[in-house]
C-alpha positions in Angstrom: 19.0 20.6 -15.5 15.9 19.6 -15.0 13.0 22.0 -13.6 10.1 20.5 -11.8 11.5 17.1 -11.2 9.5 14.8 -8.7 11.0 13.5 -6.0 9.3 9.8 -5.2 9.9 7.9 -1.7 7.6 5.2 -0.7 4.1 6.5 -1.3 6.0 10.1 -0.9 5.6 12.5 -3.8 7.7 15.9 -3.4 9.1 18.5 -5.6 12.4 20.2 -4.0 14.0 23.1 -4.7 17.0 21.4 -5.5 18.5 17.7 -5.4 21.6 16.4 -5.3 21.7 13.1 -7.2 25.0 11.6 -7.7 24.2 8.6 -10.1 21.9 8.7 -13.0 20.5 5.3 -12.4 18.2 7.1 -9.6 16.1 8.9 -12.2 14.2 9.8 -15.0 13.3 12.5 -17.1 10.8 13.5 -14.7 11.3 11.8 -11.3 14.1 10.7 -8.7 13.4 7.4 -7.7 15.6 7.1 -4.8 17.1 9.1 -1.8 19.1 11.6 -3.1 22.0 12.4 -1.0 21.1 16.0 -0.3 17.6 18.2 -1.0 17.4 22.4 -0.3 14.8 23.8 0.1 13.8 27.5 -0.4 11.0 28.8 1.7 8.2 30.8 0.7 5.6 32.1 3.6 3.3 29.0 2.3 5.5 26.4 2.4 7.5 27.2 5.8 5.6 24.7 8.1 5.5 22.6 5.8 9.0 22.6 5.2 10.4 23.3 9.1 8.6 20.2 10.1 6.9 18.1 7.5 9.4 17.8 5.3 12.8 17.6 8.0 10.7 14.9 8.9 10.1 12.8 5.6 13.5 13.8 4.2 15.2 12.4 7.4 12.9 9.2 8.1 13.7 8.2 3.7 17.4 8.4 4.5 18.4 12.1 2.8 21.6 12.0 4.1 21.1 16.4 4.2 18.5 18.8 3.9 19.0 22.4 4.0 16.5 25.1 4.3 17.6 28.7 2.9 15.2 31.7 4.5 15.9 34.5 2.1 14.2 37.0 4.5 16.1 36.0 7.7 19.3 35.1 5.3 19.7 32.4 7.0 20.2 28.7 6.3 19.9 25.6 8.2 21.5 22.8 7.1 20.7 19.6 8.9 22.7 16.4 8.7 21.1 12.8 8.8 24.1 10.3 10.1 24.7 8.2 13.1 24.3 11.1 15.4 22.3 14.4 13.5 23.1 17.2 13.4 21.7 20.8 12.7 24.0 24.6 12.2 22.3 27.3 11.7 24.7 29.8 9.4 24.0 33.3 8.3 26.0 37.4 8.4 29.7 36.7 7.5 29.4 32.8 8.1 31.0 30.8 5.7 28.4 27.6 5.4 30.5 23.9 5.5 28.4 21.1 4.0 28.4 17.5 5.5 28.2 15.2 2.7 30.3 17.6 0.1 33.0 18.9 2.4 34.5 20.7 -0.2 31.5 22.6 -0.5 32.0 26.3 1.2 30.1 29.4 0.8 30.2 32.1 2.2 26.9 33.5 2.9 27.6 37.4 2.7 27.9 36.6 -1.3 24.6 35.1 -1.1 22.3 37.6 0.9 22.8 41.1 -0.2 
């Protein structure tokens, strides 16, 4: 895996938490060049504006097809789906958390947040 790895849209430069990329031709070493179909993010006190609203934004506008954003403290995460019609579920306690593009993606959330 690699750590650190630049995310470039348009003029965009970010650095996620973690990206989904599922073909090789979208990257480098060092950078994605292309939307990847999902990106989570972890907040941090000084990154939560910027990722509550900056970032939902961007991701969403460069066609990330899902972006989710884990709060550790509230153990809670949002995962919000870019499609025809958006959506957003908030999952945390006992919820087991369904994603959009992966369907056979569950977890279940009390494993997570101790």
């Amino acid at each position: 895996p690699l750590q650190d790895t630049e995310l470039q849209l348009e003029e965009n430069l970010f650095v996620p938490d973690i990206s989904v990329v599922c073909s090789d031709t979208k990257t480098t070493k060092q950078r994605i060049v292309s939307a990847p179909l999902m990106v989570v993010e972890i907040l941090s006190q000084s990154s939560m504006s910027r990722d509550y609203i900056y970032k939902l934004n961007a991701y969403k506008r460069l066609g990330i097809k899902e972006y989710w954003i884990v709060d550790g403290v509230a153990k809670i995460i949002i995962v919000h789906h870019f499609g025809d019609e958006d959506e957003t579920v908030s999952f945390s306690g006992d919820d087991i958390l369904k994603s959009f593009v992966f369907p056979e993606v569950e977890i279940e959330l009390n494993k997570i947040f101790v």
